[in-house]
Each structure stands twice: as C-alpha cells, then as structure tokens.
C-alpha positions as CSV (number, residue, x, y, z in Angstrom):
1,X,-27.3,157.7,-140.6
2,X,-29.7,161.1,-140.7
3,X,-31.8,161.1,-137.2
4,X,-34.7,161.1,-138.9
5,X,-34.3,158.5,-141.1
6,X,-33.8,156.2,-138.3
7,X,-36.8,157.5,-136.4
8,X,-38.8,157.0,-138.8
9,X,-37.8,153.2,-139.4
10,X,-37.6,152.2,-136.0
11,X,-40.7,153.2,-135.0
12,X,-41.9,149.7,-134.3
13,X,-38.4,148.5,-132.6
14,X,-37.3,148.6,-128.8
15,X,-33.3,149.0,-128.6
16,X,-31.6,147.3,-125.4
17,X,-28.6,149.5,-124.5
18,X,-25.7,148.8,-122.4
19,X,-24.7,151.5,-119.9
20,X,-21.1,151.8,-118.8
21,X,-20.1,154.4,-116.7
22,X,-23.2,156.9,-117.7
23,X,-22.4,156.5,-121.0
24,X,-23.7,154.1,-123.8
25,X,-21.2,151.6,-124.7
26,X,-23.3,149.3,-126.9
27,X,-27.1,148.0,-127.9
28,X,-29.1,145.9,-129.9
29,X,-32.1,147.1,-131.7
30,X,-34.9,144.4,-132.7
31,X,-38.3,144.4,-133.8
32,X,-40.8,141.6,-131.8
33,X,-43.2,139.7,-133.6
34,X,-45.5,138.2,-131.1
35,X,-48.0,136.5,-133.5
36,X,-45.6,134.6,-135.6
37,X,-43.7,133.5,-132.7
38,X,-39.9,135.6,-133.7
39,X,-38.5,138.4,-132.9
40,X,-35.8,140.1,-136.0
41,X,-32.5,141.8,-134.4
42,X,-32.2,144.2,-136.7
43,X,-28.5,146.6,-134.7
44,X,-26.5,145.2,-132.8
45,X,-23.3,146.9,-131.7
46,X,-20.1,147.7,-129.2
47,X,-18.1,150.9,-129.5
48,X,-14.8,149.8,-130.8
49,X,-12.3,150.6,-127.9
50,X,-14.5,148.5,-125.4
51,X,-15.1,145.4,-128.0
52,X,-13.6,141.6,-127.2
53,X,-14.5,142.1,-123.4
54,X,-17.6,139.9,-123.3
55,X,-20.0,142.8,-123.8
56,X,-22.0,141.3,-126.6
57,X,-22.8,138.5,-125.1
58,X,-23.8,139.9,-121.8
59,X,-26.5,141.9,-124.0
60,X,-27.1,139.5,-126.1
61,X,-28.2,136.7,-122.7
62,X,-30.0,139.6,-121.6
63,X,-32.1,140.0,-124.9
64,X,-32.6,136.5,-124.6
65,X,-33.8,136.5,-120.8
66,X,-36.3,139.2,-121.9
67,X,-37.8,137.4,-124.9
68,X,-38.3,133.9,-122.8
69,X,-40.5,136.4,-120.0
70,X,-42.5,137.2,-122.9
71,X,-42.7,133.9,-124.7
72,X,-40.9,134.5,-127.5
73,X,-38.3,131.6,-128.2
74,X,-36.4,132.7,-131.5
75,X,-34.4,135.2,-133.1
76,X,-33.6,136.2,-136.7
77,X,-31.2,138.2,-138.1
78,X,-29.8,138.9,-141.3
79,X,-25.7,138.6,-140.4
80,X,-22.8,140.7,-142.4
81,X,-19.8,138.6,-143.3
82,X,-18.1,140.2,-140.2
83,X,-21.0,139.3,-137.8
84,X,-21.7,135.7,-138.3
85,X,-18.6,134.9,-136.0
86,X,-20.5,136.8,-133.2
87,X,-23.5,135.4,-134.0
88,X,-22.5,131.6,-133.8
89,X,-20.7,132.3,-130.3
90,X,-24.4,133.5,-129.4
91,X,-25.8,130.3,-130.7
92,X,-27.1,131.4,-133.8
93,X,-27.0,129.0,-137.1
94,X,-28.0,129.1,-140.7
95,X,-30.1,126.1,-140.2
96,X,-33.2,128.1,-139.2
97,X,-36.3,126.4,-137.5
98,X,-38.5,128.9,-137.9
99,X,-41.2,128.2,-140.8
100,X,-40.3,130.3,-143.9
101,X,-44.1,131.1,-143.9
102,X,-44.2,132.7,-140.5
103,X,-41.4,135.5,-141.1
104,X,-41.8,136.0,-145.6
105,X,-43.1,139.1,-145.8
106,X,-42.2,140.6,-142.2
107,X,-38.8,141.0,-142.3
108,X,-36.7,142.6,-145.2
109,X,-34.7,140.4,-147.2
110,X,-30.8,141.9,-147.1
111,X,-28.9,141.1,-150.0
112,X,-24.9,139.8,-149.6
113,X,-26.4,139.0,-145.9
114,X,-26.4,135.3,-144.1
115,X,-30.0,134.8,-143.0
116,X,-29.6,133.3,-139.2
117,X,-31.7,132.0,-136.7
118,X,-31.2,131.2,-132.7
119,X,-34.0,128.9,-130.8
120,X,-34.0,129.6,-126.9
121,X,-34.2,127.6,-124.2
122,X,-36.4,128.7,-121.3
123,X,-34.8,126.3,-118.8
124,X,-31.7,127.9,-119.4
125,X,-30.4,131.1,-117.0
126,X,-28.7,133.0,-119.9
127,X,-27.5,136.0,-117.6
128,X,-26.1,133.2,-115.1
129,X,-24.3,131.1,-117.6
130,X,-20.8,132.5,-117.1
131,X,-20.8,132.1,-113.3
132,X,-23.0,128.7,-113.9
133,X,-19.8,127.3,-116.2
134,X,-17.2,129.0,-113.8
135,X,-18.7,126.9,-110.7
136,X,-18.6,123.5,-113.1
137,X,-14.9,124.2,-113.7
138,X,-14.1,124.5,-110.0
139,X,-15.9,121.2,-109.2
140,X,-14.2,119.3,-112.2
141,X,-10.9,120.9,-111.3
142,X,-11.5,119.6,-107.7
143,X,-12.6,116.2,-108.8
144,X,-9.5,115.6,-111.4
145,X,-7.3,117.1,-108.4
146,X,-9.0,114.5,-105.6
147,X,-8.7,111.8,-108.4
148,X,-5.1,112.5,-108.3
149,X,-4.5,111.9,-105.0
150,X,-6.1,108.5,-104.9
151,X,-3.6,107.6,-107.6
152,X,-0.5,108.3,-106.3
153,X,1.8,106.2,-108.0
154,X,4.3,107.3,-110.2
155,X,5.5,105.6,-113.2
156,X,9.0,105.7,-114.3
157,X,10.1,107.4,-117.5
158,X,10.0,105.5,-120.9
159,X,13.9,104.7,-122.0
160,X,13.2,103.2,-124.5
161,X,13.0,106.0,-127.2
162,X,16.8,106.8,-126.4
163,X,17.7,102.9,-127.5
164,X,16.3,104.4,-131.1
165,X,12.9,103.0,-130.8
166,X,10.6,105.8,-133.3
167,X,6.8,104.9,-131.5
168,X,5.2,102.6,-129.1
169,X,1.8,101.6,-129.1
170,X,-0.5,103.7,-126.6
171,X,-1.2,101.0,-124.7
172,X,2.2,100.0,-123.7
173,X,2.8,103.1,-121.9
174,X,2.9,102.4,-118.0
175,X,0.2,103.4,-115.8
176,X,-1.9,104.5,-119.1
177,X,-4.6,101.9,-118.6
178,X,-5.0,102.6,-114.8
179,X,-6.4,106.4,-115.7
180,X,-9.4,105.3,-118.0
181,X,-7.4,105.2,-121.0
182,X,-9.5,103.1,-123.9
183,X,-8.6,102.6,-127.6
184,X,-10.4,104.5,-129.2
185,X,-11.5,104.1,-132.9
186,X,-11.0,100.7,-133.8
187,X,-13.2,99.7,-135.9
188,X,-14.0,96.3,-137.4
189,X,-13.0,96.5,-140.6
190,X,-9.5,96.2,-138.7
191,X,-10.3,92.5,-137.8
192,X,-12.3,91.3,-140.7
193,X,-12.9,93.3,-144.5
194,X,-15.8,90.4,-145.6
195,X,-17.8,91.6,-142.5
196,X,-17.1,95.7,-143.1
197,X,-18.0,95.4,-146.8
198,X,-21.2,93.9,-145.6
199,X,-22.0,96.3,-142.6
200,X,-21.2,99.2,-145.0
201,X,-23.4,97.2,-147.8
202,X,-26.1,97.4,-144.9
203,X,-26.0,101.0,-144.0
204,X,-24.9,102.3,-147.8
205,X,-28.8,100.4,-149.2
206,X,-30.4,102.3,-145.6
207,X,-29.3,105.4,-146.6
208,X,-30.7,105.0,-150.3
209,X,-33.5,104.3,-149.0
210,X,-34.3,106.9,-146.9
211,X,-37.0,109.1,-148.0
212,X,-34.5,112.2,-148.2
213,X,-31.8,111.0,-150.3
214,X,-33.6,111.4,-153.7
215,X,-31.4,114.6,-154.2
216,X,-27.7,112.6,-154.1
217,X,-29.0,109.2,-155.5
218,X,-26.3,110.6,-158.7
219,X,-24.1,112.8,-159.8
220,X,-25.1,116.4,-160.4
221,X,-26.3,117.4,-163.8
222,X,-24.2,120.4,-164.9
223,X,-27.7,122.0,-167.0
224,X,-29.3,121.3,-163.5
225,X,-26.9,123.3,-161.4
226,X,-25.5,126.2,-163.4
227,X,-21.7,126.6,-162.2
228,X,-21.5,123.4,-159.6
229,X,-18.6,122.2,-161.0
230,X,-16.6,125.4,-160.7
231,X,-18.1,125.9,-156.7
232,X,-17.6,122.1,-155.7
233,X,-14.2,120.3,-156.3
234,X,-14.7,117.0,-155.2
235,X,-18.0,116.4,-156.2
236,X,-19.9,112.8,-154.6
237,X,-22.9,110.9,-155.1
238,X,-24.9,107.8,-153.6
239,X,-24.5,106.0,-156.8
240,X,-20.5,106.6,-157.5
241,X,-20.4,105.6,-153.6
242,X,-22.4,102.2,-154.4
243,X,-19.9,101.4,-157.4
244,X,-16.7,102.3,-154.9
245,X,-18.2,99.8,-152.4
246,X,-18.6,96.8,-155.2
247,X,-15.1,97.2,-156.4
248,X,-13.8,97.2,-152.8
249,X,-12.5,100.5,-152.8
250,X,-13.7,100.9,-148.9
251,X,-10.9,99.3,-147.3
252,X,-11.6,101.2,-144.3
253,X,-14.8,102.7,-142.4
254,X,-13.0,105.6,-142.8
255,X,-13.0,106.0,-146.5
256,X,-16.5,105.4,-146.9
257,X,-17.1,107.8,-143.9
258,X,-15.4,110.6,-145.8
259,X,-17.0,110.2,-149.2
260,X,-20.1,110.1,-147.2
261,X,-19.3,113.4,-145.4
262,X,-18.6,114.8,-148.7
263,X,-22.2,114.5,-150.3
264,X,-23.4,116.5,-147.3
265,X,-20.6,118.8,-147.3
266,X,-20.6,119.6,-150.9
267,X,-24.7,120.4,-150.8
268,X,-24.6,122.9,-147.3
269,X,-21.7,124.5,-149.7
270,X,-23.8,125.1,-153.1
271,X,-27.4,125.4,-151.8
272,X,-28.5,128.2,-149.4
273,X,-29.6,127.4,-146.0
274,X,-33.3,127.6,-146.2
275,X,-33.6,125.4,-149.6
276,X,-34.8,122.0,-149.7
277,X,-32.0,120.2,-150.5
278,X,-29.6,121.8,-147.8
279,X,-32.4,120.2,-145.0
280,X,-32.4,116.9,-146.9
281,X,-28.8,116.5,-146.0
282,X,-29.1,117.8,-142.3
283,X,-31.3,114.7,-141.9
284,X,-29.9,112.2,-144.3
285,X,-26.5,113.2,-142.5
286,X,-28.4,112.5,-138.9
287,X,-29.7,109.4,-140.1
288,X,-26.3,108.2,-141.3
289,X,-24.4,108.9,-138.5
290,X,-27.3,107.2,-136.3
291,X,-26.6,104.1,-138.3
292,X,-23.0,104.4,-138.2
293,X,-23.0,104.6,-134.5
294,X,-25.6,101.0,-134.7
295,X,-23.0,99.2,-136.7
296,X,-20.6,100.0,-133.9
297,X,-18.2,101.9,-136.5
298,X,-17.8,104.8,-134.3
299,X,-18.3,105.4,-130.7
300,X,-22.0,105.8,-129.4
C-alpha cells in the first residue's frame, strides 16, 4: 500500500499496536461509531514469524477492554476466507445482532468477504481471562485429585474380554456407577414406539406452527431458488418430515432429530447470514430443541 493512500483513508480510524521489544509486532486498525452503537475493525494483523503465540488475542481483549470504557458493545468486520478462523476464536459469528439499519451505509460492503459481528460483555475482564481460566483449571484439577482420594478403591481388571467376549454394557463395568457415571441418551422411543410417534406428532405440529417456519413448511421451488439443488444435497422440508412421521419412518428420536437438523442446516448453507430466512431457522432451530429437551428426548 502507497503511504498516502492509507493516510488519506484512515483519517477517521485509531490503530491499537502491539509493541514487542521496541518494535511493532502487530495492530488492529478500526473505525468507532459512537452513534450507531458499533465500532468496524477494519486491519488487523501479526508479523508472520511471531504468529500462533496468543498475540491476537491479547490485542484483540484489549480492543475489547477499550470499547466497553467507552460504551461501545460490538464489533463488525468484514473477514477474508483466512480470517474467519481468527475471528470465531475471538468470538465473532456470522449471526450478527446489530440492526442492518444502524451500520448500511457506514461501513463498505467487501465483496468475496464474510460479514461478522462480536457482542461484548462488560462483566467480563477480557485482558484477565487467560489467568481467570488458568486459576479454574487448578481448582478443578485439585477437586478431581481430592475426589480421588476419597475413592480409594481399586477395581480389578475386566477378564472377561480374553474368554472372547466382543463388548459389555457400560454399566456392567466395576466401580463405573460409584464415579457419577449415568446412561446417557436413552430415550423413550427405546421403551415404547406408540408413545414416540406421538411425542414426535406433538412437537413436529409445534414446530409448524410456529410463526417462523413459513419458509420450510415444503420443499424448495427450483424457479424460487436459482441453483439450490446443485448447492444443497440432501434437501428437507416440514411437510416431507410430516409424511416420514405417518408412515413410521421415525423409528428413533434420532432420525427425526437429524432430518430436523437438516432443514436448518441446509438454509444457514444457501442463504447469507443477514437474510431473513437464515434468522427464521436460528429461532425455529431454538424453539425445536427447547421442545425436544420438554419431551425429555435429550438431556436438559
């Protein structure tokens, strides 16, 4: 980049440098926007021989430290293919909470870039967080080891494998029950398919009815959405679901969970972020799995 050029554009922006040794090792640039309540990142970088050694976060919870002392709470940026990595580790996601009204127009719309947004949390320390989640290891780690010790006993070794049994179940293993051990994802349909078909009736007619499912209630129209048959695979629907369900196709809670899964799936993977069908099936999905969790299906 020419100086000048740069000058000239960043006018406006504040840059937060990292000094190591008297010598710049890394920065982000960003642009604040008090009134609209956001604040764009516009550069952020670490010279390449001092990269993967936690720098960009440490800038990154100090950029964030700033912003909550000025009452800012989120961050946009428009993220390179090779960036979004960093940017999810910083707690950034395409799901953006800020109104598309309050940044339109302020900050340039980068084409082949992932629009991404991260909402801060003023109770939170960001520049403490690694020494925070360091102490929280020691006391777990001290707990587990005084645990431990209260146990004592020691089980003998299971024979039985070298008699040629292939598998046990879980709860046959000696001593397994005594740690806190529980079964885990049992569901009913494992005792009685009349009372899962119903449950999953239930919640399949709650889900239609919610008021954002109107964009799965069928199958996509291929003049509606140019090319979704060659971008989606296995393509799903409320209604195909509702026909599965009557011919007792869902055996299992898991079956039904998966086609389920799918409809979301499939529409985050077509749509972009901010349209209105990708935030239908962030909340349909919520909604679902609130349900699910209701019907005792899956753990609460």
């Amino acid at each position: 980049y020419k100086k000048g050029w740069i000058v000239r554009l960043l006018k406006k922006h504040k840059t937060l440098s990292l000094i190591k040794d008297g010598r710049v090792i890394g920065g982000i640039c960003f642009r604040m926007f008090p009134s609209q309540g956001f604040t764009e990142i516009v550069f952020c970088a670490v010279t390449s021989n001092e990269q993967v050694k936690g720098y960009g976060t440490h800038l990154m919870n100090h950029l964030k430290e700033y912003h909550i002392k000025h009452e800012i709470l989120n961050f946009l940026t428009y993220a390179d293919e090779y960036a979004i990595g960093y940017f999810k580790k910083q707690g950034f996601s395409k799901d953006i909470k800020v109104p598309k009204a309050k940044y339109v127009g302020y900050i340039k719309d980068y084409e082949g870039a992932t629009l991404m947004g991260c909402e801060l949390n003023p109770s939170i320390p960001y520049t403490e967080f690694s020494v925070i989640i360091k102490q929280q290891k020691e006391i777990i780690k001290k707990l587990i080891e005084r645990k431990q010790a209260q146990i004592r006993k020691v089980y003998p070794g299971l024979s039985c494998f070298k008699e040629g049994v292939r598998q046990i179940p879980i709860e046959s293993i000696p001593g397994i029950r005594e740690t806190g051990w529980k079964p885990m994802g049992k569901g009913k349909e494992m005792k009685d398919p009349d009372q899962l078909y119903s449950t999953l009736k239930t919640i399949l007619q709650q889900v239609k009815s919610h008021q954002n499912a109107w964009p799965f209630m069928e199958p996509v129209k291929k003049n509606e959405a140019p090319g979704y048959y060659q971008v989606i695979r296995f393509p799903m629907d409320l209604k195909t679901m509702s026909e599965r369900l009557k011919s007792r196709y869902y055996t299992t809670r898991k079956l039904f969970m998966a086609d389920m899964q799918r409809i979301f799936t499939n529409c985050r993977e077509y749509n972009p972020p901010e349209s209105e069908y990708y935030k239908c099936a962030n909340l349909l999905e919520k909604f679902f799995y609130t349900k699910i969790k209701e019907a005792g299906l899956i753990d609460k």
